[in-house]
C-alpha positions in Angstrom: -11.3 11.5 -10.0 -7.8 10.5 -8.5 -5.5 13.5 -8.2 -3.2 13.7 -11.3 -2.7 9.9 -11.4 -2.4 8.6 -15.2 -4.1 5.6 -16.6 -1.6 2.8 -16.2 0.2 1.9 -20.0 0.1 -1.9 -20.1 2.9 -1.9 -22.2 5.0 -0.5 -19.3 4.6 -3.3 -17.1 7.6 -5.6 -17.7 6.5 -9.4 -17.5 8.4 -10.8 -14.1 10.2 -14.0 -15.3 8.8 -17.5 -13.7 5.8 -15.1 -12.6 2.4 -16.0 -14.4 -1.2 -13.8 -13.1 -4.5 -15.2 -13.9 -7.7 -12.7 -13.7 -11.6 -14.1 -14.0 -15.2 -13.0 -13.1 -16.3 -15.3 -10.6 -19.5 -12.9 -9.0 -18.7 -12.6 -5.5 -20.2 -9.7 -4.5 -21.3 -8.7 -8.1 -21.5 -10.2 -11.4 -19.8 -8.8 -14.3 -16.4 -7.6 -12.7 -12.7 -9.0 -12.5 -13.1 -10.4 -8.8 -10.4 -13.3 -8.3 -6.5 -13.4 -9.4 -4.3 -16.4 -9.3 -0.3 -15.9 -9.1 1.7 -18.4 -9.4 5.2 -18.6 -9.7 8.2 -20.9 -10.3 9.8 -23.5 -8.1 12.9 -22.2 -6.4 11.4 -18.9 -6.0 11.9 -16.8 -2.2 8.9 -15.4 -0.7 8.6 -13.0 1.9 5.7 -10.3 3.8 4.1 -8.1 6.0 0.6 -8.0 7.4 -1.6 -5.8 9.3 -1.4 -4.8 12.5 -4.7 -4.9 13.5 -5.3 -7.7 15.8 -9.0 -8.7 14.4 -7.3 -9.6 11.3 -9.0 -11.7 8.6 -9.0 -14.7 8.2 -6.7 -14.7 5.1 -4.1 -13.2 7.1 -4.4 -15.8 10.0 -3.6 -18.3 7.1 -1.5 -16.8 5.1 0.6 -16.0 8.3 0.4 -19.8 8.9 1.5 -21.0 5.4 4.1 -18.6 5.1 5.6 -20.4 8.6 5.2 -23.8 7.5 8.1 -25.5 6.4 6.7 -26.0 2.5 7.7 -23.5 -0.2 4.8 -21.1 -1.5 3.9 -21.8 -5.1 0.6 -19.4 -5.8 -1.5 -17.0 -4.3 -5.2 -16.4 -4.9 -6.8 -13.0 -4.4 -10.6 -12.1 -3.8 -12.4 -8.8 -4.4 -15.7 -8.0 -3.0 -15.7 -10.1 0.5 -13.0 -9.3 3.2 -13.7 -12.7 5.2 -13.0 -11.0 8.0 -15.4 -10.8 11.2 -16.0 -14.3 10.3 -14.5 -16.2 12.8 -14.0 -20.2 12.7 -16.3 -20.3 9.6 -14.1 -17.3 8.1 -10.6 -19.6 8.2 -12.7 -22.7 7.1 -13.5 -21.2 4.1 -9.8 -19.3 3.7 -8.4 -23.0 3.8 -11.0 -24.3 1.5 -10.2 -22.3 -1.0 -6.5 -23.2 -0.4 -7.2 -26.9 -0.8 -9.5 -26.2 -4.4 -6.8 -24.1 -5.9 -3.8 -26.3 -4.9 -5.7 -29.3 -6.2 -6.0 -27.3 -9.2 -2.3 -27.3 -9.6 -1.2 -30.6 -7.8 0.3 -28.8 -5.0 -0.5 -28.7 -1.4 -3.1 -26.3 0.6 -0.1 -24.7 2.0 1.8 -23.7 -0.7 -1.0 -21.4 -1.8 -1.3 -17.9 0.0 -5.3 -16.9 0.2 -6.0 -12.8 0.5 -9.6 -11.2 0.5 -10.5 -7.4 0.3 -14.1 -5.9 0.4 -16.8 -5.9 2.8 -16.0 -7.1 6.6 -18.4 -9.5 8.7 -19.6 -11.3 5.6 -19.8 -14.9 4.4 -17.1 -15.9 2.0 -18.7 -17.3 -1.0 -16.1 -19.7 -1.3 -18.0 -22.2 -4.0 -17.8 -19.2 -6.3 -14.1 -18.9 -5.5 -13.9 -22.6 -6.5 -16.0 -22.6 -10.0 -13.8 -19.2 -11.3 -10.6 -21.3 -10.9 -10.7 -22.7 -14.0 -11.3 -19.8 -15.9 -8.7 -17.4 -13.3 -6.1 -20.2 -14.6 -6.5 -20.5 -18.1 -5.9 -17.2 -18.2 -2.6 -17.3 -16.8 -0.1 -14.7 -18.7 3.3 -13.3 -17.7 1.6 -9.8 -18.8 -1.4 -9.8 -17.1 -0.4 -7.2 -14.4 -2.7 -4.5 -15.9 -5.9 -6.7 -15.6 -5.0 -9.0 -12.4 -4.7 -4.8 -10.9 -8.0 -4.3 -12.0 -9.2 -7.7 -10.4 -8.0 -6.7 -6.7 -10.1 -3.3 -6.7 -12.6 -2.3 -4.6 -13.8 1.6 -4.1 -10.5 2.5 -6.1 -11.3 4.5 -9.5 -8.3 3.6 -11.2 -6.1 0.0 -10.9 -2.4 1.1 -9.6 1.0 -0.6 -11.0 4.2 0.1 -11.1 7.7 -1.4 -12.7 11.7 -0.7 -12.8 13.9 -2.9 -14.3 17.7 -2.4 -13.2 21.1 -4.4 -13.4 22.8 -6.6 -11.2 25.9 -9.3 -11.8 25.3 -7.7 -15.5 21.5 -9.1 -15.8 18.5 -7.2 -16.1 15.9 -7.6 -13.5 12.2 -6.6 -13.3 10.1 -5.0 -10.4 7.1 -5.0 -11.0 4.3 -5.1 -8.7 0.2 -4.3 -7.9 -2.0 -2.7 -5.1 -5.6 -1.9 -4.4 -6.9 0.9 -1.6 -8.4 3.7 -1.3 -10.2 3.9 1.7 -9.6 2.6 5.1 -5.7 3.8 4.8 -3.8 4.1 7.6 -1.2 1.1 6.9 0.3 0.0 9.8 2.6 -2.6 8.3 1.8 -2.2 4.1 -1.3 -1.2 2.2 -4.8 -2.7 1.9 -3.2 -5.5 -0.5 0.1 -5.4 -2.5 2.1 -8.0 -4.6 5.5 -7.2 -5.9 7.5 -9.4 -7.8 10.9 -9.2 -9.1 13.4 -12.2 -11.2 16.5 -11.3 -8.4 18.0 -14.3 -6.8 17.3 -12.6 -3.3 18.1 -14.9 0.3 14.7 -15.4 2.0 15.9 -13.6 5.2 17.4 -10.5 2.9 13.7 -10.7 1.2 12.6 -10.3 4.4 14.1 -8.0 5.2 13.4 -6.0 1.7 9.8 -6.2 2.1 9.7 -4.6 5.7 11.8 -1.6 4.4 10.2 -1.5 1.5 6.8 -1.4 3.3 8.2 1.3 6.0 9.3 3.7 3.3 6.1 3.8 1.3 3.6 2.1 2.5 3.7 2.6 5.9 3.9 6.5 5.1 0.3 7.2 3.9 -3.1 7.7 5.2 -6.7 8.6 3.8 -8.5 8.4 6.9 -6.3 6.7 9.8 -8.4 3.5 9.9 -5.8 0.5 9.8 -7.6 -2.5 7.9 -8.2 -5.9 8.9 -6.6 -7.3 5.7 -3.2 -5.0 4.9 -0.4 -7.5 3.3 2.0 -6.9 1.3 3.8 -9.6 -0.3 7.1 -9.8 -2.2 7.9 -12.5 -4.4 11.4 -13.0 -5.8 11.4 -15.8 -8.8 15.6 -15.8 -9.1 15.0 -16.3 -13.2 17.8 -13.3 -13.6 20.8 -16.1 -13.0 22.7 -13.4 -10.9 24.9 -14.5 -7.8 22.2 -14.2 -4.7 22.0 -11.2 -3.2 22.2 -11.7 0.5 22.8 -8.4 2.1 20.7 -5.0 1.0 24.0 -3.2 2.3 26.0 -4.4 -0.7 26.0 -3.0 -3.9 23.6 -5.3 -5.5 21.3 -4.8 -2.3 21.2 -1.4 -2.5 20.2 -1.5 -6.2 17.5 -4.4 -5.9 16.8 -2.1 -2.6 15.9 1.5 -4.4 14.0 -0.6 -7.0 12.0 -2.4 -4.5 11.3 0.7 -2.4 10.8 3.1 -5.6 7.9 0.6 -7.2 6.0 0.3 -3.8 6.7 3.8 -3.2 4.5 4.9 -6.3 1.9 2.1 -5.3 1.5 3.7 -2.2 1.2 7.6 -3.6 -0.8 5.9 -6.2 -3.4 5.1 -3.1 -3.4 8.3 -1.7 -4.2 10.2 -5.3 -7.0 7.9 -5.4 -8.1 8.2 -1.8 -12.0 7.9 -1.7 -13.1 11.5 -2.5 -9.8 12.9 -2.7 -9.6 16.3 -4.4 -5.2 17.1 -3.3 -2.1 14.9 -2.9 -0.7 15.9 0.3 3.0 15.5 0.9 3.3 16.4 4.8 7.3 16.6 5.7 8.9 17.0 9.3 12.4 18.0 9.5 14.6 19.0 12.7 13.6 15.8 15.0 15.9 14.1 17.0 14.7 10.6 15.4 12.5 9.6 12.8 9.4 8.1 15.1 9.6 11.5 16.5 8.9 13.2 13.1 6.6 10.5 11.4 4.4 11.3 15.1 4.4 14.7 14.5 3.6 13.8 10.6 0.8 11.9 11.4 -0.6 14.0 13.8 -1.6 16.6 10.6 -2.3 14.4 8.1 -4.9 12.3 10.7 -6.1 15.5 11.2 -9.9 16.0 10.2 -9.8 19.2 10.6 -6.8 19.9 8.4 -7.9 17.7 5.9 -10.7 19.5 5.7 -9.2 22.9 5.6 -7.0 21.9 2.9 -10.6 20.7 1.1 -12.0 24.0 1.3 -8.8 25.6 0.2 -8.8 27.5 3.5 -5.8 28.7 5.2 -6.9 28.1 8.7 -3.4 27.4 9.5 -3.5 27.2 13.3 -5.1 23.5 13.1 -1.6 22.7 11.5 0.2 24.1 14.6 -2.6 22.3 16.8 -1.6 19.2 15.2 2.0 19.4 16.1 1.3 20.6 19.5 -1.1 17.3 20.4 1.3 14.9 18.8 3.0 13.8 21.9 6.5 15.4 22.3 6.5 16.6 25.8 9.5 18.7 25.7 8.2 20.4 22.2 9.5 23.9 22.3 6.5 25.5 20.3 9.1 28.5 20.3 11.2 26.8 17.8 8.8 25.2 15.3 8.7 26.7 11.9 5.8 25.8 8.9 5.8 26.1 5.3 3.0 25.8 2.7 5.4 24.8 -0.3 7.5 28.4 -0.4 5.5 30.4 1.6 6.7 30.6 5.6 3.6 31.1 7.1 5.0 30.7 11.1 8.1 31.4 12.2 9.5 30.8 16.1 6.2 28.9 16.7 4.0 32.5 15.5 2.6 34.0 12.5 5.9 35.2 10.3 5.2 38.9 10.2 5.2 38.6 5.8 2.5 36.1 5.9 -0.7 37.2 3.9 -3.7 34.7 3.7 -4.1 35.1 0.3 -0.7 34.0 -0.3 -1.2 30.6 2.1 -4.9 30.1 0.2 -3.3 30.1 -3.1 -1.1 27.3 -2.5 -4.3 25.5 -0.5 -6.2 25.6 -4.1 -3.0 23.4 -5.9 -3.6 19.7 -6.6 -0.7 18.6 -4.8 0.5 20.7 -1.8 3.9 20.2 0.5 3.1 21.0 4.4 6.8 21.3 5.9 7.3 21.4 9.7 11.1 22.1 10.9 10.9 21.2 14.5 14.7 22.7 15.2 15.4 20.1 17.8 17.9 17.4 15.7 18.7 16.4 12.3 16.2 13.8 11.3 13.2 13.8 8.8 10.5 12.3 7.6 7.6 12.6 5.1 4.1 11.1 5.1 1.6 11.5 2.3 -2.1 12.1 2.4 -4.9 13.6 0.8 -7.4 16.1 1.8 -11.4 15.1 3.5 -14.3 15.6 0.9 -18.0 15.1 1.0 -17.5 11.8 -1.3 -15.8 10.6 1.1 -18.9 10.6 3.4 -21.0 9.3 0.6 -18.5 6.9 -0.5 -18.2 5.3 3.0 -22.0 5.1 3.3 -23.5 4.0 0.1 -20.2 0.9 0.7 -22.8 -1.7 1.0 -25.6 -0.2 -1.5 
C-alpha cells in the first residue's frame, strides 16, 4: 500500500486548454489494461524536456531527443506501458519511429512532430503492430479530462496512478498545471522520473520552458530515490499550450515567472513524492534534509549518501534505531575535509548526535518511536556553510525483493 497517498479525485484535475489525452487497451504485455496514451495538443503550443542520464537509453529517448531537435514543431506524444524498448538496439528505434509514422498518419502530421515514450520491461521486442491497431481507439477517446485515466494508462509496478494540478494568475488570466507520472521502482532520477508529462495553458518562450522544466525537474524530481537505479527511459516533458492569452512569459525571474515557476515546481514536486510513497514495497516516506553545507551538491551528496543507503533503509524498515549507519553514510559521502566533530543528526525532534557523538539525552526508545512513524524527517546539520538541501525516500522491504523478482512473472 503506498504511504499515506490518497486516491486521486478526478474532479481535481483541471482540463489544460488546447490539451486533449486519449487512453486505450491495446495488449502489449497484457490484455485487459490501459497500456497506450495519446496527447496531443494545439498548434502554437512551446514544448520543452529532460531525459535520462543513463547512457543505454531507450530507444524512445534516442528519438524523442531527435524530434525534439528537429526544426518541426511537436504536435502529440504517444505513451506505451508494459515494454521499455530499450536493450533493443537498431530494431528498438525502427520500431520507436514506426510508431511515429502510424500515429502522425493518424493525424496528418509528420513522424517528427509526435514524441514516442515506453516504460516496462527492458531488452524486449516492441510490439509495435499492437501500438498501431489501439490508435484508433487511444484517439477517439481523446478528452481534455482524461488526466485520471491516461495516469492509469502509463503505470507499471505502481499501486496507485499519481496527478497533480494548480491553477494560478498571471496578466489577470487563470492558468492550469496540471500534469502525470508513473514509477515506483528503479528510482534514482538523474534528470526527471521514470516518465512525466506536465502541461500548462501559459504563453511561456521555448527557451524559458526550457529552462522551467530543468528546475522544475532539479527540485522534485531529481530529489528522490527508491533504490538508486537510474532508468533507461526517465523523461519528463513540459508542454505549454499558450490558450491563457497572457503576454509571454519569457524570464522565470519576473513576476509572472516566478508564479508559472512555484506552480510548475509545486505539481512535479508532488508527482515526485507521490513516487516515493508508492515506492515498490514501501512501508515510510522518508524526508532526508542536510543543512550547514557550503553548496548544495555538497548537501544533496551527503543526502544521497543515506537515503542510497541499504542499510538505513532497512533500519528504518525494521523500525530500528541503529543510528550509526546514518553517521556511516555521511562519513563515506565524499567530503574530504568533513569535520565529523561538527556534524549534528535529528530524527524529527529528537537530537540523537551532537559534535559528531551520541548527545548524552538520547534514549533508544525515544529514536525507535519516531522510526515506527509513516513519514519520518532525518536532519543532518553539517556546520560548515549555509546551504541546504532535502531528498526524499522511502524505507527497503521484503516486497521490494519479491516485487523486483516476480517483474517478469
Amino acid at each position: 500500500m503506498p504511504v499515506n497517498l490518497a486516491p486521486i479525485d478526478p474532479s481535481a484535475l483541471h482540463p489544460v486548454p488546447g490539451l486533449t489525452l486519449g487512453v486505450a487497451q491495446a495488449g502489449i504485455r497484457k490484455a485487459g489494461r490501459h497500456d497506450l496514451v495519446v496527447l496531443q495538443w494545439a498548434a502554437g503550443s512551446t514544448v520543452a524536456g529532460v531525459f535520462t542520464k543513463n547512457r543505454f537509453c531507450a530507444a524512445p529517448v534516442q528519438v524523442c531527443r531527435e524530434h525534439l531537435a528537429a526544426d518541426v514543431a511537436p504536435r502529440a506524444l504517444l505513451v506505451n506501458t508494459g515494454n521499455a524498448n530499450a536493450g533493443t538496439g537498431a530494431d528498438g528505434l525502427a520500431r520507436a519511429r514506426r510508431s511515429c509514422a502510424a500515429l502522425a498518419a493518424q493525424l496528418g502530421l509528420g513522424p517528427q512532430q509526435v514524441l514516442p515514450f515506453s516504460t516496462g520491461v527492458i531488452m524486449e521486442t516492441l510490439p509495435v503492430e499492437r501500438i498501431e491497431a489501439g490508435l484508433p481507439a487511444a484517439l477517439a477517446d481523446a478528452k481534455a479530462d482524461n488526466w485520471a485515466l491516461a495516469a492509469r494508462g502509463i503505470m507499471t509496478t505502481d499501486t496507485v496512478p499519481k496527478a497533480a494540478s494548480r491553477q494560478v494568475t498571471i496578466g489577470g488570466r487563470t492558468v492550469t498545471v496540471t500534469g502525470i507520472s508513473k514509477g515506483a521502482g528503479m528510482i534514482r532520477p538523474n534528470m526527471a522520473t521514470m516518465l512525466g508529462f506536465i502541461g500548462t495553458d501559459a504563453v511561456v518562450e521555448r527557451a524559458t520552458l526550457q529552462q522551467l522544466v530543468r528546475e522544475a525537474a532539479d527540485q522534485s524530481f531529481n530529489r528522490i530515490t527508491i533504490d538508486g537505479d537510474t532508468s533507461t527511459n526517465d523523461s519528463l516533458l513540459l508542454i505549454a499550450t499558450g490558450a491563457a492569452g497572457h503576454a509571454p512569459v519569457t524570464a522565470l525571474d519576473s513576476a509572472d515567472g516566478a508564479v508559472l515557476r512555484e506552480a510548475v515546481v509545486d505539481v512535479a514536486r508532488q508527482l515526485a513524492q507521490a513516487i516515493v510513497r508508492d515506492g515498490e514495497g514501501a512501508t515510510k516516506f522518508i524526508a532526508v534534509q542536510v543543512d550547514g553545507g557550503r553548496d548544495a551538491d555538497e548537501c544533496a551528496r551527503v543526502a544521497y549518501a543515506i537515503a542510497h543507503s541499504p542499510l538505513v533503509k532497512t533500519a528504518f524498515f525494521a523500525s530500528d534505531p541503529n543510528l550509526g549507519r546514518i553517521l556511516a553514510a555521511v562519513g563515506y559521502a565524499g567530503i574530504d575535509d568533513l569535520d565529523q566533530g561538527l556534524i549534528d543528526l535529528f530524527l524529527d525532534q529528537v537530537h540523537v548526535a551532537r559534535q559528531g557523538g551520541r548527545h548524552p539525552d538520547y534514549r533508544e526508545e525515544d529514536g525507535q518511536r519516531v522510526m515506527k512513524q509513516s513519514e519520518i524527517t532525518v536532519r543532518v546539520d553539517l556546520h560548515r556553510g549555509a546551504s541546504s538541501t532535502t531528498v526524499w525516500t522511502c524505507d527497503l522491504s521484503h516486497d521490494y525483493v519479491s516485487i523486483n523478482a516476480d517483474y517478469r512473472s
